[in-house]
One Martini backbone bead per residue (centre of mass of N, CA, C, O) as a GRO file, in nm:
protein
  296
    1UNK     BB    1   0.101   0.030   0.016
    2UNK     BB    2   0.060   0.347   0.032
    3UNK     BB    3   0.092   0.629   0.160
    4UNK     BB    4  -0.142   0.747   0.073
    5UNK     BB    5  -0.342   0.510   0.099
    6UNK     BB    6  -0.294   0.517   0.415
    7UNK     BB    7  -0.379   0.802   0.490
    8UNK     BB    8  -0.682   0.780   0.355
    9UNK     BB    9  -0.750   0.566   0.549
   10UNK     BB   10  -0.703   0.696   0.853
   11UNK     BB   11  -0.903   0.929   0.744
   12UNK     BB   12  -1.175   0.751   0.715
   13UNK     BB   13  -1.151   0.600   1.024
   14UNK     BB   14  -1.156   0.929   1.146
   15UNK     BB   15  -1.421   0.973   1.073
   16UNK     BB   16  -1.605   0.733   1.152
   17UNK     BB   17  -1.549   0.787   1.461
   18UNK     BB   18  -1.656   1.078   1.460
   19UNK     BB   19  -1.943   1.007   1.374
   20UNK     BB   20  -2.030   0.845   1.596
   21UNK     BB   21  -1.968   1.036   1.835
   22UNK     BB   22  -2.182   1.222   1.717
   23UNK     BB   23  -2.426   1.052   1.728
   24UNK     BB   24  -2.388   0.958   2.010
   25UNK     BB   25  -2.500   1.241   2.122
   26UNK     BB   26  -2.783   1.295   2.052
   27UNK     BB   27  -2.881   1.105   2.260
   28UNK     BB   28  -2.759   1.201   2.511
   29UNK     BB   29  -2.910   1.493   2.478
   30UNK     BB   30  -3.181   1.388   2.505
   31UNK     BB   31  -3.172   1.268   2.804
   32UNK     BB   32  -3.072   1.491   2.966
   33UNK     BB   33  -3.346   1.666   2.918
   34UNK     BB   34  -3.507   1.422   3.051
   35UNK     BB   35  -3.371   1.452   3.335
   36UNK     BB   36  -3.413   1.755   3.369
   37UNK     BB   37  -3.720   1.755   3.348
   38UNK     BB   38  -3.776   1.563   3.578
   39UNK     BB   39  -3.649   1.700   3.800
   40UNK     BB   40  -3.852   1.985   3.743
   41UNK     BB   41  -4.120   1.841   3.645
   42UNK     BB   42  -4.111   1.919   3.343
   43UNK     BB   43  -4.366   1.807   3.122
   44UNK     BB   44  -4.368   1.928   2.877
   45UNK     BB   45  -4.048   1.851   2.814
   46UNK     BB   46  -4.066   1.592   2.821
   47UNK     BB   47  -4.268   1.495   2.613
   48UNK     BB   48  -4.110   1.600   2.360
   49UNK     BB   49  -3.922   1.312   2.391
   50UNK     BB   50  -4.136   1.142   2.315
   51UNK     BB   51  -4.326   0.941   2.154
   52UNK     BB   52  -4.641   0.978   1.953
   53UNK     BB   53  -4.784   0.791   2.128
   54UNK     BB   54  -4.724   0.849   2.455
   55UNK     BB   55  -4.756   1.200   2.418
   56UNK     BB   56  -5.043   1.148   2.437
   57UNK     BB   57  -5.101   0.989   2.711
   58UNK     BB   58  -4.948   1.187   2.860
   59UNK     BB   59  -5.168   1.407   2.824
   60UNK     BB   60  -5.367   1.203   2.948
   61UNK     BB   61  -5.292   1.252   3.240
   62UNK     BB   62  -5.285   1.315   3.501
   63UNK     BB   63  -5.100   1.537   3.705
   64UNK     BB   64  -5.008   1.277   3.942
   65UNK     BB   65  -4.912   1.075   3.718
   66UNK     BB   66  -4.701   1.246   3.576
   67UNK     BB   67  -4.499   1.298   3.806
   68UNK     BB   68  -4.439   1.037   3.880
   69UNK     BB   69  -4.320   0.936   3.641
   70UNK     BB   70  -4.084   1.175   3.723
   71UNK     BB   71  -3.972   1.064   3.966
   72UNK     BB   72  -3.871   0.785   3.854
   73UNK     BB   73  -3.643   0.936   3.696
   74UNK     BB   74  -3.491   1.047   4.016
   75UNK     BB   75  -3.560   0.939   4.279
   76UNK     BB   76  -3.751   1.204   4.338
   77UNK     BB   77  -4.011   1.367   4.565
   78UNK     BB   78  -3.918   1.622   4.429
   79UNK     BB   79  -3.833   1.873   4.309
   80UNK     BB   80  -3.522   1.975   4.113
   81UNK     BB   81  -3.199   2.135   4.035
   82UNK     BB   82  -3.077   2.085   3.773
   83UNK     BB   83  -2.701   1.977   3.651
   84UNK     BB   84  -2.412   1.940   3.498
   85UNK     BB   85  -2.130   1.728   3.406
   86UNK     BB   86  -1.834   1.654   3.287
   87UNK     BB   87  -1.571   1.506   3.152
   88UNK     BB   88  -1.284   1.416   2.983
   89UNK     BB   89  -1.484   1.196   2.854
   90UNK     BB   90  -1.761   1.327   2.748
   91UNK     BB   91  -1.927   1.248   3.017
   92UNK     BB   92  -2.225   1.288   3.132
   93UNK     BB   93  -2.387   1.437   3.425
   94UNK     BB   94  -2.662   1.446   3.618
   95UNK     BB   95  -2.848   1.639   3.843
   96UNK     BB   96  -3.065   1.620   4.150
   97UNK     BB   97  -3.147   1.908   4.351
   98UNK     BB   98  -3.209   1.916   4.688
   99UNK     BB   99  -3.203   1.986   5.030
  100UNK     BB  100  -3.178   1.651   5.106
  101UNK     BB  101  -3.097   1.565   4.832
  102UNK     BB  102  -2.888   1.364   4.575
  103UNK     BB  103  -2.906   1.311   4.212
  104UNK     BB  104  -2.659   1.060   4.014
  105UNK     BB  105  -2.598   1.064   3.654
  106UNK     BB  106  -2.401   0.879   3.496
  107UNK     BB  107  -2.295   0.802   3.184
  108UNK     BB  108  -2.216   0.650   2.929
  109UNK     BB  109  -2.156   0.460   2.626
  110UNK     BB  110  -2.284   0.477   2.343
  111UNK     BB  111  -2.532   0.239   2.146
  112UNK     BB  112  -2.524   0.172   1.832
  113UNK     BB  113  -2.834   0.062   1.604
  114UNK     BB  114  -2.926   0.270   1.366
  115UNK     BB  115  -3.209   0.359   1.558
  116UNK     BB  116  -3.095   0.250   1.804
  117UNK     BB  117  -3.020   0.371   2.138
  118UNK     BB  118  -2.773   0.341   2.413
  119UNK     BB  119  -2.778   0.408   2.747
  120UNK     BB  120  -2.607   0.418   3.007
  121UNK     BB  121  -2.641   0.394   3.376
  122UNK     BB  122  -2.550   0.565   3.683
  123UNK     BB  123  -2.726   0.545   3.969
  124UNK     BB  124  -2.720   0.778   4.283
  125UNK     BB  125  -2.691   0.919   4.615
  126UNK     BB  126  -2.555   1.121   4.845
  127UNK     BB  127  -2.622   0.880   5.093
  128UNK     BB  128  -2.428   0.650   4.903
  129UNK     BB  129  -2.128   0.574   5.060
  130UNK     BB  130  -2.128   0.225   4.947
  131UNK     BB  131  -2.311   0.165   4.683
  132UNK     BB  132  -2.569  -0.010   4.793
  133UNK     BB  133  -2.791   0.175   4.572
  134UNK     BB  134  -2.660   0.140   4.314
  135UNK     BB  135  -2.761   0.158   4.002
  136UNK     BB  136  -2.813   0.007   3.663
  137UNK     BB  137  -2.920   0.182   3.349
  138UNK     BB  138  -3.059   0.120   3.046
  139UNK     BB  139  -3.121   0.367   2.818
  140UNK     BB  140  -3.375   0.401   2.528
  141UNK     BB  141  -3.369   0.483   2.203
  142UNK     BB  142  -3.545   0.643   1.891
  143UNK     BB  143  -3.585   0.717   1.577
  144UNK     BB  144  -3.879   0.983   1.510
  145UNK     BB  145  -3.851   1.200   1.287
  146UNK     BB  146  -3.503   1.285   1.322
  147UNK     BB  147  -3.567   1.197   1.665
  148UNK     BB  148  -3.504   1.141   1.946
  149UNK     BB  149  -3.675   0.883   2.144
  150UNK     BB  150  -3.787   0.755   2.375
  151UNK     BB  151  -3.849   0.396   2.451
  152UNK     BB  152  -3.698   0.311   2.764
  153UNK     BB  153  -3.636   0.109   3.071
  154UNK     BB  154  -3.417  -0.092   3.041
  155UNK     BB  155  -3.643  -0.381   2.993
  156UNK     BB  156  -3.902  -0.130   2.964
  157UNK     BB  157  -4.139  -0.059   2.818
  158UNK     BB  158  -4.264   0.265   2.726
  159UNK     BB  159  -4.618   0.225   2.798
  160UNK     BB  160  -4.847   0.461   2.889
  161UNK     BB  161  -5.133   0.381   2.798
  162UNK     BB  162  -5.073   0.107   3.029
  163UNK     BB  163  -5.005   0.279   3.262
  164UNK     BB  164  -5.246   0.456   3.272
  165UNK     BB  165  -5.429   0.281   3.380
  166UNK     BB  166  -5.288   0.182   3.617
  167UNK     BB  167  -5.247   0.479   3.771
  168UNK     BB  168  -5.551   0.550   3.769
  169UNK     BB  169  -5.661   0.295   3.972
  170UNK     BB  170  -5.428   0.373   4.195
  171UNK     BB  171  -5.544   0.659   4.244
  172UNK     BB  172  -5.823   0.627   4.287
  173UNK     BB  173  -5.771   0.465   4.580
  174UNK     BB  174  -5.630   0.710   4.715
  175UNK     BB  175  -5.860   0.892   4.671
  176UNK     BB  176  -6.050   0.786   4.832
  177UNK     BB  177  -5.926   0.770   5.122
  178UNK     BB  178  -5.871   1.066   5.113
  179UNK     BB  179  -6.164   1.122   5.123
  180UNK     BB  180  -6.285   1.034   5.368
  181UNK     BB  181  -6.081   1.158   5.543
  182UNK     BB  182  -6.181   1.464   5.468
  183UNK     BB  183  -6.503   1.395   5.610
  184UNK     BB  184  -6.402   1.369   5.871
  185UNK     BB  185  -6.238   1.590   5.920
  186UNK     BB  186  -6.445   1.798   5.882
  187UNK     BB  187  -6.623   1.728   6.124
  188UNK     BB  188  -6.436   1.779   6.337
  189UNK     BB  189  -6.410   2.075   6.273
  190UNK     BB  190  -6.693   2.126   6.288
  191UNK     BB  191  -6.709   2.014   6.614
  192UNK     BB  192  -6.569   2.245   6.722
  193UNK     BB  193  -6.690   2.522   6.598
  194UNK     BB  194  -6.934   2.479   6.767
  195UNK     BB  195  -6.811   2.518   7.062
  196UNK     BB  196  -6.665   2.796   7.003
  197UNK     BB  197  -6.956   2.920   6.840
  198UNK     BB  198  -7.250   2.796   6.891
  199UNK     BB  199  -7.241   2.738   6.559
  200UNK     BB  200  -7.236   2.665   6.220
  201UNK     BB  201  -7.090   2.704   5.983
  202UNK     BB  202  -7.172   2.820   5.719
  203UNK     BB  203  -6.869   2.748   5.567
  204UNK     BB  204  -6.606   2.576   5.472
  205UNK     BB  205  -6.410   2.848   5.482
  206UNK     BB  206  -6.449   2.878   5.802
  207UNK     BB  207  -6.236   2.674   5.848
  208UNK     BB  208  -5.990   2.835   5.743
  209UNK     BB  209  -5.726   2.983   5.730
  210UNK     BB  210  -5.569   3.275   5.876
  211UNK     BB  211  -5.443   3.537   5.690
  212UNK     BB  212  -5.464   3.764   5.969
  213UNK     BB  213  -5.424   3.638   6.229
  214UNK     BB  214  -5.611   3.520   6.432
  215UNK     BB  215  -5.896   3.346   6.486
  216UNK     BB  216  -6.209   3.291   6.352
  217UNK     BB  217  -6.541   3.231   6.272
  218UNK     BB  218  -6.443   3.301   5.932
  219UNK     BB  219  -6.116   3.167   6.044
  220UNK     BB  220  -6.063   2.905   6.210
  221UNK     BB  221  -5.807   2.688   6.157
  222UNK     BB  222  -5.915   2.356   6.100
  223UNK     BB  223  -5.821   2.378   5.796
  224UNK     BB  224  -5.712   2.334   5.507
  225UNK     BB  225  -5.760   2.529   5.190
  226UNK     BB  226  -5.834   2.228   5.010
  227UNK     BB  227  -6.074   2.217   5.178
  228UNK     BB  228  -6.206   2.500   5.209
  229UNK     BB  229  -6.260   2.482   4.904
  230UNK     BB  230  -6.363   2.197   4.807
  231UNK     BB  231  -6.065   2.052   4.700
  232UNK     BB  232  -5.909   1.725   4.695
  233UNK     BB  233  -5.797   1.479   4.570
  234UNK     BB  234  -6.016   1.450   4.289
  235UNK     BB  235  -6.241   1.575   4.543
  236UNK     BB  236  -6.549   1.724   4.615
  237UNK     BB  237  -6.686   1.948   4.846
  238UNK     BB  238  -6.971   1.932   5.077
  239UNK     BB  239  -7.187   2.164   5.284
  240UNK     BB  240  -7.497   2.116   5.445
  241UNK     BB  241  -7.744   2.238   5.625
  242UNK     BB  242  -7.959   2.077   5.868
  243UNK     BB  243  -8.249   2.097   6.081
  244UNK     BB  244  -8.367   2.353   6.143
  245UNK     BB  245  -8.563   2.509   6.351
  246UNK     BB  246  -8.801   2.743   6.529
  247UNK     BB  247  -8.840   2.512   6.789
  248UNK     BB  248  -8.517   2.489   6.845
  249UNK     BB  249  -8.366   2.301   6.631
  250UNK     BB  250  -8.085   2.164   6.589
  251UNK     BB  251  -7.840   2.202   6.396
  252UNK     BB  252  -7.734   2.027   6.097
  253UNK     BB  253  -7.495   1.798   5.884
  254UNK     BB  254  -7.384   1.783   5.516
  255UNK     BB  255  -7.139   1.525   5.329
  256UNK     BB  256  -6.973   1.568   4.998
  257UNK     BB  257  -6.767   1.328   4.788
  258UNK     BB  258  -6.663   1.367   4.460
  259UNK     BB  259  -6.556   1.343   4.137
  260UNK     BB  260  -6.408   1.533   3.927
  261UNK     BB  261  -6.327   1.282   3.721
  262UNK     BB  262  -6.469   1.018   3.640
  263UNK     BB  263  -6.279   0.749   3.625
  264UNK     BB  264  -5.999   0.942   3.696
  265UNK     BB  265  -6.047   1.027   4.065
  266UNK     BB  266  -6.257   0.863   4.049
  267UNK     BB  267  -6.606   0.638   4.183
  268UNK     BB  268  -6.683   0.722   4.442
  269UNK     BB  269  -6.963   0.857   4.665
  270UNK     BB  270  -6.954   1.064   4.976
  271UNK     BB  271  -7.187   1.027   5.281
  272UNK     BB  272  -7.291   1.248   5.525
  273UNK     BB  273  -7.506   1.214   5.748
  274UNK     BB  274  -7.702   1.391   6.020
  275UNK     BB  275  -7.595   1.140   6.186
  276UNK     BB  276  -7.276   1.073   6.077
  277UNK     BB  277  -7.329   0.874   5.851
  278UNK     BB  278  -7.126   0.697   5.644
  279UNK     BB  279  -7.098   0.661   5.266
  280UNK     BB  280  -7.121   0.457   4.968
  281UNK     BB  281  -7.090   0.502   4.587
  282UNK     BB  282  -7.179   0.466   4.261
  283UNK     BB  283  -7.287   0.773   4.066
  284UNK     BB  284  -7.104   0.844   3.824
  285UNK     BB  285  -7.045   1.139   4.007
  286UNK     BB  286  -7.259   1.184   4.188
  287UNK     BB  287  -7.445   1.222   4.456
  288UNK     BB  288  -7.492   1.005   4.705
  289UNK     BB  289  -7.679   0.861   5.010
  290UNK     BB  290  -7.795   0.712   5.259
  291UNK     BB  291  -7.858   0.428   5.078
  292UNK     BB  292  -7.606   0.346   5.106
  293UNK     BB  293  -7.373   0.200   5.195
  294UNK     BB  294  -7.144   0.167   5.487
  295UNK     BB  295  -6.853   0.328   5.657
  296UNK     BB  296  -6.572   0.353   5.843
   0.00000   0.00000   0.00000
């Protein structure tokens, strides 16, 4: 072989790694964004990076189910915020920092094999400083219309449509049991507020927080605020004054908890009548009735 074409052939092969390398980066900066994303739980940012088929799934999720999802990718409970670090050999590692604790996500070499991209990443916490709980996955990517997107978690296909199922029947029995206790909640605080101002309140309103200064009759300070609007976890709270009479009969009250959004907040509606019986049933999402089974 000639000085030229042995210089030549060298010089094929180091465009061949060269564009390897660059190809390589792709995959790796889109996986990037995706974890900056999801530290920072920026769903929309997040979506971007998704199939065409999960983006729709993802955009119809629960906010509750989308940020769950969000925190799967950085392994923590709390929004934190993304910063990245690159090493010597051009390998990021991107960090989710929160007051508790940091998420760091290292990369490895991305494996190209035509459309389809792998990135190892090598994932622990600040607080593991024996790496007994460090994770190794791989995360893979596809290119769909000239752009990576996420593909998988490990061996794991990222499947929205099938996990938004599983994720809103999980939401909807957290919210059921949350509304139970909700009305159980509002029913101690209606019972204090009883006592302290001999009458009970007009709204749920009067038995929230005060804005400024001590409680008082308009402003109880008895539930937070997202009780005494009147809606928390999925379901509207309603509160109605009933049996005061003019010869004297004590004023009762009920309590109904309905699901915002029947069949994907909530399926049962709860119902405390004027004797304190807690009721439950599926009302397609109307409000509930004495009538209903009972509940503890």
């Amino acid at each position: 072989m000639s000085l030229a074409a042995f210089l030549l052939t060298v010089s094929c092969v180091g465009n061949v790694d060269v564009a390897r390398a660059q190809a390589g980066d792709a995959p790796a900066e889109t996986l990037r964004g995706i974890l900056m994303a999801a530290c920072a739980q920026d769903g929309k940012k997040f979506s971007e990076a998704l199939t065409s088929r999960n983006t729709g799934a993802f955009a119809h999720m629960t906010k509750a189910a989308q940020t769950t999802l969000l925190k799967r990718f950085v392994l923590l409970d709390e929004a934190g915020q993304p910063r990245v670090e690159t090493d010597t050999h051009g390998n990021p590692t991107v960090y989710c920092v929160t007051p508790e604790i940091t998420t760091e996500m290292r990369f490895g070499k991305v494996e190209l094999h035509d459309n389809l991209a792998y990135v190892p990443l090598v994932v622990k916490d600040s607080t593991d400083t024996t790496d007994a709980n460090t994770k190794h996955i791989t995360m893979g990517l596809v290119k769909e219309n000239g752009q990576w997107k996420l593909l998988s978690l490990g061996l794991l296909l990222l499947d929205l449509p099938t996990l938004a199922e599983e994720w809103d029947r999980a939401e909807i029995q957290n919210n059921e049991k949350a509304a139970l206790a909700g009305v159980k909640e509002i029913a101690g605080a209606i019972e204090k507020y009883r006592v302290t101002y001999t009458h009970l309140p007009g709204t749920l309103a009067e038995l929230g927080p005060a804005q400024k200064g001590p409680a008082k009759s308009d402003q109880a300070g008895l539930i937070e605020k997202e009780l005494a609007d009147g809606r928390k976890n999925g379901y509207l709270f309603r509160y109605v004054i009933v049996g005061a009479s003019d010869s004297g009969a004590p004023a009762k009250y009920e309590l109904a908890a309905i699901p915002v959004e029947y069949g994907r907040t909530g399926t049962r509606s709860f119902y405390r009548d004027a004797g304190g019986v807690i009721h439950a049933a599926d009302h397609q999402g109307g409000v509930g009735t004495q009538l209903d089974p009972k509940v503890e």
